[in-house]
C-alpha positions as CSV (number, residue, x, y, z in Angstrom):
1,X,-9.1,6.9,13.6
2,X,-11.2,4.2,12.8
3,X,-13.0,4.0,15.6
4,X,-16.3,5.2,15.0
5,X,-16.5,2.4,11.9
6,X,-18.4,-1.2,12.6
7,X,-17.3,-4.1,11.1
8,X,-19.7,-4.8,8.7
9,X,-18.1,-2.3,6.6
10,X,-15.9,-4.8,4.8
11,X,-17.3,-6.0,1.7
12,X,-16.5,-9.7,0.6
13,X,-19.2,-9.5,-2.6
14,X,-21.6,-12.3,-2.5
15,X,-19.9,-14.5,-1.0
16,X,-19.8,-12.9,2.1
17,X,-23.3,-11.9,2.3
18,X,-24.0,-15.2,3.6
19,X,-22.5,-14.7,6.9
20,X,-23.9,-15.3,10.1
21,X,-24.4,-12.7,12.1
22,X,-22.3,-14.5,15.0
23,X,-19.6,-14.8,12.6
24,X,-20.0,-11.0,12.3
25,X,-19.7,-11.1,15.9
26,X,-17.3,-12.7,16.3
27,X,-15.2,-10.8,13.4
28,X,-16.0,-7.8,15.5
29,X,-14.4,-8.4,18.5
30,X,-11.5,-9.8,17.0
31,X,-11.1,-7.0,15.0
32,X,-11.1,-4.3,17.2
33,X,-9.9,-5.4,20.5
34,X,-7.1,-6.8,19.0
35,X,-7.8,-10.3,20.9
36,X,-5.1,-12.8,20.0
37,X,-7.0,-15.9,20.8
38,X,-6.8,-18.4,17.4
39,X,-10.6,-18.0,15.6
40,X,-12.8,-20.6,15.5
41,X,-12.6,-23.4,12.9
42,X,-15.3,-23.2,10.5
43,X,-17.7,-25.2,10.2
44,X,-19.6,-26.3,6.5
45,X,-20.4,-23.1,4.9
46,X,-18.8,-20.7,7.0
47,X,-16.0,-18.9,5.6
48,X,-12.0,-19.0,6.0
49,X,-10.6,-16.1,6.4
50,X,-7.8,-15.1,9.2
51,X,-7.8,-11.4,10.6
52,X,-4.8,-11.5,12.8
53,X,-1.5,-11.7,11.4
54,X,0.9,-14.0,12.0
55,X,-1.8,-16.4,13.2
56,X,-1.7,-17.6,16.7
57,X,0.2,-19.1,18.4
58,X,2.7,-16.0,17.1
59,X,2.9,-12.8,18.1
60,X,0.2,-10.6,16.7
61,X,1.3,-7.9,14.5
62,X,-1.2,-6.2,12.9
63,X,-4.8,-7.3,13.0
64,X,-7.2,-6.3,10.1
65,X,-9.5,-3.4,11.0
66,X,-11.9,-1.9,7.7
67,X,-12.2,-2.0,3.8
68,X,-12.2,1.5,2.2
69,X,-14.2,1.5,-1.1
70,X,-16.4,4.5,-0.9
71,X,-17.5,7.2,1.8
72,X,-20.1,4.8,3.5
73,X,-16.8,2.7,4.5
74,X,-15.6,5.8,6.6
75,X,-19.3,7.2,7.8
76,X,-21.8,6.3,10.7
77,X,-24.6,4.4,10.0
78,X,-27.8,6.4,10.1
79,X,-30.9,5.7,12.1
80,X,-32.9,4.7,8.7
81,X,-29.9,2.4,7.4
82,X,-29.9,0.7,10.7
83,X,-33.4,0.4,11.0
84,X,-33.7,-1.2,7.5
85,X,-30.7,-3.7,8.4
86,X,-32.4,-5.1,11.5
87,X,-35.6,-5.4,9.9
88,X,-34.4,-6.9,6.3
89,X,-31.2,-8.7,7.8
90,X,-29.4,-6.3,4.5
91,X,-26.8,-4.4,4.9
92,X,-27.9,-1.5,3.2
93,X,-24.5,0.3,2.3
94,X,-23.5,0.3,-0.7
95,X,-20.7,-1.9,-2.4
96,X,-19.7,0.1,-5.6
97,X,-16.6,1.5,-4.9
98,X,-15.5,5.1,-5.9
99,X,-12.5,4.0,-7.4
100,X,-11.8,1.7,-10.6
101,X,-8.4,0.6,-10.3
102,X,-6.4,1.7,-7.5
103,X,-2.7,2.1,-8.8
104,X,-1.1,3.9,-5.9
105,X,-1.7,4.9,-2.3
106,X,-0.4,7.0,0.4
107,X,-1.6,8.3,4.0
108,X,-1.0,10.8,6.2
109,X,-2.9,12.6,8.9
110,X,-6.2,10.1,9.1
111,X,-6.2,10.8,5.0
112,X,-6.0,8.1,3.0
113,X,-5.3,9.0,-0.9
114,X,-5.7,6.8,-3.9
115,X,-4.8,7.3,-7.1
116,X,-6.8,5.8,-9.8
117,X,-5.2,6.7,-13.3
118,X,-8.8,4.2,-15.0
119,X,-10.9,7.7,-13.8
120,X,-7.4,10.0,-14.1
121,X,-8.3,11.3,-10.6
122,X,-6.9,10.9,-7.1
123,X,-9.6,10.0,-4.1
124,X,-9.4,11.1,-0.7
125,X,-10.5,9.2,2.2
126,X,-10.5,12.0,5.1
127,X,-11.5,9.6,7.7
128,X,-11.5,12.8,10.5
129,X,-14.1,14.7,8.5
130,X,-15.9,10.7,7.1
131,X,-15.6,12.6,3.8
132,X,-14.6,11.4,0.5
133,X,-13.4,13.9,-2.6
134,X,-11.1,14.7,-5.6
135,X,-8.4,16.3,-5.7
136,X,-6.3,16.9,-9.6
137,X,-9.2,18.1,-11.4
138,X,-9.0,21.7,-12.0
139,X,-7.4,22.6,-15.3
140,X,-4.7,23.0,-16.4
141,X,-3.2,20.9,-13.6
142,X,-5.4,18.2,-14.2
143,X,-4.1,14.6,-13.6
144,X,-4.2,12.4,-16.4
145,X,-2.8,9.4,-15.4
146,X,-1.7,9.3,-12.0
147,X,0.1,5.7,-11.5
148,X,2.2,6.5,-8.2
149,X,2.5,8.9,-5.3
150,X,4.4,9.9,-2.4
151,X,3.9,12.4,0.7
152,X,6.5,15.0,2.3
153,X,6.4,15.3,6.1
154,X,4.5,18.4,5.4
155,X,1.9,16.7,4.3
156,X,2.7,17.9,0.4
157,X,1.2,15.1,-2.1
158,X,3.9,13.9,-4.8
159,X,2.0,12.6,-8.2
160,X,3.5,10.9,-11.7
161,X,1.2,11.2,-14.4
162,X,2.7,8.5,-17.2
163,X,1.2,10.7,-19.8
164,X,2.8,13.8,-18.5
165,X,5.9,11.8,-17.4
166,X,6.0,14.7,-14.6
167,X,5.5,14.8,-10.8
168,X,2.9,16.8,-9.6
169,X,2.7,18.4,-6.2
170,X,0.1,19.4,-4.5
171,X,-0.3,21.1,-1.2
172,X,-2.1,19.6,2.1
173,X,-5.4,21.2,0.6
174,X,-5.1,19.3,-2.4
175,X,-4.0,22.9,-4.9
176,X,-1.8,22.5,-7.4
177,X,1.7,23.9,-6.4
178,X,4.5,22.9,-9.0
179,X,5.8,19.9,-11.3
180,X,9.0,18.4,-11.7
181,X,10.5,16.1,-13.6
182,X,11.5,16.9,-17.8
183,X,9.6,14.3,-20.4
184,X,12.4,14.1,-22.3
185,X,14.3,12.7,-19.7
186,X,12.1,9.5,-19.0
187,X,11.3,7.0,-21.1
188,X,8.4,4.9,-18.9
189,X,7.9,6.2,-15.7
190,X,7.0,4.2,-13.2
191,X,7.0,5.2,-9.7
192,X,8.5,8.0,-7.7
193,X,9.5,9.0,-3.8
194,X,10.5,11.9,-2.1
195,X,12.5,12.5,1.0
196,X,10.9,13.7,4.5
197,X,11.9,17.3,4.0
198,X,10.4,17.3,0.5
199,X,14.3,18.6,-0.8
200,X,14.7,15.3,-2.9
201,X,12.1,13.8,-5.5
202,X,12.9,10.6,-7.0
203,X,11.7,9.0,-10.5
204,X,11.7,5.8,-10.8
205,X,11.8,5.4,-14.7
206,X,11.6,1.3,-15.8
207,X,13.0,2.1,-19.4
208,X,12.1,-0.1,-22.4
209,X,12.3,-3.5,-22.9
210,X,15.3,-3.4,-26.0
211,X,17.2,-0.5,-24.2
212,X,19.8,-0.3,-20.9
213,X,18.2,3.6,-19.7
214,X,16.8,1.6,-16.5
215,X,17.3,4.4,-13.7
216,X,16.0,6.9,-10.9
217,X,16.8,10.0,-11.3
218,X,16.8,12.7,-8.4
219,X,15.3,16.0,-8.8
220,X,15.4,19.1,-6.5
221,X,12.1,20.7,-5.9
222,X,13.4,23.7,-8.6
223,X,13.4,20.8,-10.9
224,X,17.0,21.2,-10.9
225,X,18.6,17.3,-11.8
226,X,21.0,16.2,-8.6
227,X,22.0,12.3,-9.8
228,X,21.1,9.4,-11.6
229,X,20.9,6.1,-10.6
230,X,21.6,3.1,-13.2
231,X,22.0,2.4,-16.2
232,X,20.1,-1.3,-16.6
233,X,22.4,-4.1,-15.3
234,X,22.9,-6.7,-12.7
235,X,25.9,-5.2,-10.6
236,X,25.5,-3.4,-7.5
237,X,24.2,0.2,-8.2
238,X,22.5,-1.2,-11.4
239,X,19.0,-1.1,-11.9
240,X,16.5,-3.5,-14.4
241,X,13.2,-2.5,-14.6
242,X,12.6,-0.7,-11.4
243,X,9.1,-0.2,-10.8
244,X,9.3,1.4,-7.2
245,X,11.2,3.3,-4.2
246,X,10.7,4.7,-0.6
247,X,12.7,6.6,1.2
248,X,13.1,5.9,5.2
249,X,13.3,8.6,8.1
250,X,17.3,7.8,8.0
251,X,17.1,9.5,4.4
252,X,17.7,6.5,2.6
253,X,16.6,5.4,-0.4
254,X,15.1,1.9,-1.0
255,X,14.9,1.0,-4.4
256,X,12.1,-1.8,-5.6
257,X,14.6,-3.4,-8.4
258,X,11.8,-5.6,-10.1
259,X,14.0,-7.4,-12.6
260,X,17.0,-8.4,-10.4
261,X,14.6,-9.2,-7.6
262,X,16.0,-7.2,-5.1
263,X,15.6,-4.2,-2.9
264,X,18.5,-1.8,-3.1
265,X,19.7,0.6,-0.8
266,X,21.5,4.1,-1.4
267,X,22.3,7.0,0.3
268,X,21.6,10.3,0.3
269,X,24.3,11.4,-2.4
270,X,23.2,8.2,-4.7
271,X,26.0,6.0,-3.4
272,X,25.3,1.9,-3.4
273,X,24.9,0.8,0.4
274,X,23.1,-2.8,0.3
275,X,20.6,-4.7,-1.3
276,X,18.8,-7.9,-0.1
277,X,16.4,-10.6,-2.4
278,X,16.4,-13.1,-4.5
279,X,14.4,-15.0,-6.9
280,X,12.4,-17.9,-5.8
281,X,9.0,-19.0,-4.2
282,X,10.2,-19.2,-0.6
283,X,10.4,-17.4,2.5
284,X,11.6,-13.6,1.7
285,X,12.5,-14.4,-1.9
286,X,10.5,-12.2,-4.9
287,X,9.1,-13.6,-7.8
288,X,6.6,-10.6,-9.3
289,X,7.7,-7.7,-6.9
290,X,5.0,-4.5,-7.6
291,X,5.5,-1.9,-4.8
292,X,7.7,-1.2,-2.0
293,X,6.7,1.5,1.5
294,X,8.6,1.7,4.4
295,X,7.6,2.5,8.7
296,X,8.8,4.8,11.0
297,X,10.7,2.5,12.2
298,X,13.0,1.8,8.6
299,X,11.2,-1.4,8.3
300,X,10.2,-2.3,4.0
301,X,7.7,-3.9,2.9
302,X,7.1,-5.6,-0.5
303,X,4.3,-6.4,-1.7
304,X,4.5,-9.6,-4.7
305,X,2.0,-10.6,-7.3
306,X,2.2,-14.3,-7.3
307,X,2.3,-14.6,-3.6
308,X,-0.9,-12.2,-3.2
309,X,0.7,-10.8,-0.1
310,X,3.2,-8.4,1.6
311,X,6.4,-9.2,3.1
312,X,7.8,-6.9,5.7
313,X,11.5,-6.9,6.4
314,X,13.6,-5.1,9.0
315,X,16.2,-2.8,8.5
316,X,19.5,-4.9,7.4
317,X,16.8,-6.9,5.2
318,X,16.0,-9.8,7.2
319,X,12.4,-11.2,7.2
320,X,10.1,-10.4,9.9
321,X,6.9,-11.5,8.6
322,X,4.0,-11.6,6.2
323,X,1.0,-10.7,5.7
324,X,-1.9,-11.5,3.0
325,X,-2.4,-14.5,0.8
326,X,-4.2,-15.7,-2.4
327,X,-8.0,-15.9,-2.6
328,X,-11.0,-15.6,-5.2
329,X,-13.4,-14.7,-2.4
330,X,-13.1,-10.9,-1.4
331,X,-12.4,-11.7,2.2
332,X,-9.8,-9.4,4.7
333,X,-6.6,-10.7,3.9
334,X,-7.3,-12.3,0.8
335,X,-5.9,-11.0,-2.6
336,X,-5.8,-12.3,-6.3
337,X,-4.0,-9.5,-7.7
338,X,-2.2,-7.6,-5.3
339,X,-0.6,-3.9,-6.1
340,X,-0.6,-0.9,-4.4
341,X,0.8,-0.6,-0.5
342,X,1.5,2.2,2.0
343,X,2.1,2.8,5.7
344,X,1.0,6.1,8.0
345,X,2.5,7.2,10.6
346,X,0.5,5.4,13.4
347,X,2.0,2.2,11.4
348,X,-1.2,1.1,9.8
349,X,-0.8,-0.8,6.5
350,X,-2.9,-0.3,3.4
351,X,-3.4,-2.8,0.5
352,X,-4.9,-2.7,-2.3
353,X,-6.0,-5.2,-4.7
354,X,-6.8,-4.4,-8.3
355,X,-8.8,-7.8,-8.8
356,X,-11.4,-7.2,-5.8
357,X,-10.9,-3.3,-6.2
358,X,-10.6,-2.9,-2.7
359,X,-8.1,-1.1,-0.2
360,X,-7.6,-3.2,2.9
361,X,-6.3,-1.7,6.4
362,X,-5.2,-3.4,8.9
363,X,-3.7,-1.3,12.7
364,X,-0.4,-2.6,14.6
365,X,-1.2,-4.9,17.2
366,X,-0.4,-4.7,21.0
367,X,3.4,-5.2,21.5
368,X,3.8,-5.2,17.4
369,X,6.6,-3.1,17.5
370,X,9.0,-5.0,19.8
371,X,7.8,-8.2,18.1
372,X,8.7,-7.2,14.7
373,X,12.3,-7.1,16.4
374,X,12.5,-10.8,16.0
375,X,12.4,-12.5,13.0
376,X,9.4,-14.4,11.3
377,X,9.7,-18.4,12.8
378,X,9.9,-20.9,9.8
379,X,8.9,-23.7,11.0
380,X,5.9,-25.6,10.1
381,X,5.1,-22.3,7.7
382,X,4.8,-22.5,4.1
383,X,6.5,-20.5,1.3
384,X,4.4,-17.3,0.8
């Protein structure tokens, strides 16, 4: 899918455009060959960053492959641009990206979408067709502040809008369909899922601050009301400020429960199964939790605010890995305020950090997936 890209089409600001180009090189075949051999040290004034994850000597995982900002990210180079970078040294694409603060993502298909509720619009990355567009702005079923998303096996995109406190859905052409979801009902949504089969939609509402209506509640697409989750509370089945949820190919629901630092787990009627997390600053504990996605294979991932990085647990909630950490510099795998996250369905993850306003992507390594079988080793590795 990303193929056709070169590797110069991650941006790391100023900072980076002091590279050498055998450090560009060098990037490059790491990169996309997925080569597992440890990078070179750097010397003075080259820069630290780490592509592979977990570093070597572990397994490779997933390796980082592009930065999507705007459509020159997802578009050949043409024979004037190249020309002009091998005569002036320059890269000559440009850095601005489309989007002002991306809030939300999901991808499906080689289509990367991004909401951004700063510009109240949604950007596509259609990396098949290296075209970038907006989709949410015909009236009157305009998006006006889309803050979360999720996509339907059909390819049918699921948008809140906080102002609406509604879900949007739109179909795989990007027209307005129906909404669901009643204002009244929601005090401040946050976040919202649907099932694979598009039959159950999921609010994630995070309540008020001085008030116990913490919850999820599930819609049908009618908009008919099938359960509640909640109210705010510590217990199993209780919820305090949820911010997030995903729901896996088994139909389950995974519940981001923010202020109890845990991931809970319900079924497909709304009845408690498990939960997993706690508070802390080491391995596979939460301390500012901000969105959860899940992979094909039922695996969740977390991404946490004060860690800068995404942790990736299997199944029963055990640790398998992570991925990311804190940086100024906007260098791949670097963060310094981490949000937004979402896996496809080739397992590529997406990350996006509202600091550098930049989406990162990074591909499954070779072997990945019977590696991520066996949990992350501890020692000698630092809390995240």
């Amino acid at each position: 899918m990303f193929s056709h890209m070169r590797h110069n089409s991650f941006h790391a600001g100023s900072v980076a455009r002091g590279l050498s180009l055998a450090l560009y090189a060098l990037a490059s075949v790491i990169a996309f060959t997925g080569c597992s051999s440890s990078p070179v040290a750097p010397s003075d004034g080259e820069l630290d960053y780490q592509l592979i994850w977990p570093a070597p000597p572990d397994e490779p995982r997933f390796v980082f492959e592009t930065e999507l900002r705007n459509q020159s990210d997802i578009r050949d180079e043409s024979e004037d641009e190249r020309l002009q970078r091998i005569l002036t040294g320059r890269n000559t694409k440009s850095e601005q990206p489309v989007y002002r603060k991306p809030s939300a993502l999901v991808a499906r298909k080689g289509r990367l979408y991004v909401a951004d509720p700063h510009t109240a619009s949604i950007y596509v990355f259609d990396m098949p067709r290296r075209k970038v567009f907006q989709i949410g702005q015909r009236e009157p079923n305009r998006t006006r502040s889309p803050i979360s998303m999720a996509i339907d096996a059909q390819s049918r995109l699921y948008v809140l809008d906080s102002i609406a406190k509604n879900v949007m859905v739109f179909d795989p052409l990007g027209l307005y369909m129906f909404s669901v979801g009643n204002p009244r009902d929601l005090v401040k949504p946050a976040g919202v899922a649907v099932s694979r089969d598009g039959s159950r939609i999921f609010v994630i509402d995070r309540g008020s601050v001085d008030s116990d209506d913490h919850k999820v509640i599930a819609y049908a697409p009618d908009g008919k009301e099938l359960f509640r989750i909640g109210p705010r509370g510590s217990d199993p089945g209780q919820l305090n400020i949820p911010l997030d949820a995903t729901v896996t190919e088994d139909g389950r629901l995974h519940i981001l429960d923010s202020g109890n630092f845990r991931v809970q787990t319900f079924d497909e009627t709304g009845k408690f199964v498990s939960s997993f997390g706690s508070v802390g600053n080491g391995l596979g504990n939460f301390s500012r939790p901000r969105r959860i996605a899940s992979d094909n294979d039922g695996n969740i991932y977390v991404s946490d605010a004060s860690f800068n990085n995404v942790q990736i647990f299997d199944p029963s909630g055990h640790l398998l890995m992570w991925l990311g950490k804190s940086g100024i510099a906007n260098l791949p795998g670097q963060y310094a305020l981490i949000g937004a996250i979402t896996v496809d369905e080739t397992g590529r993850l997406y990350v996006a950090d509202q600091y550098h306003i930049k989406v990162d992507v990074y591909r499954r390594a070779e072997k990945a997936v019977a590696a991520s079988k066996t949990p992350a080793p501890t020692a000698g590795k630092s809390a995240p």
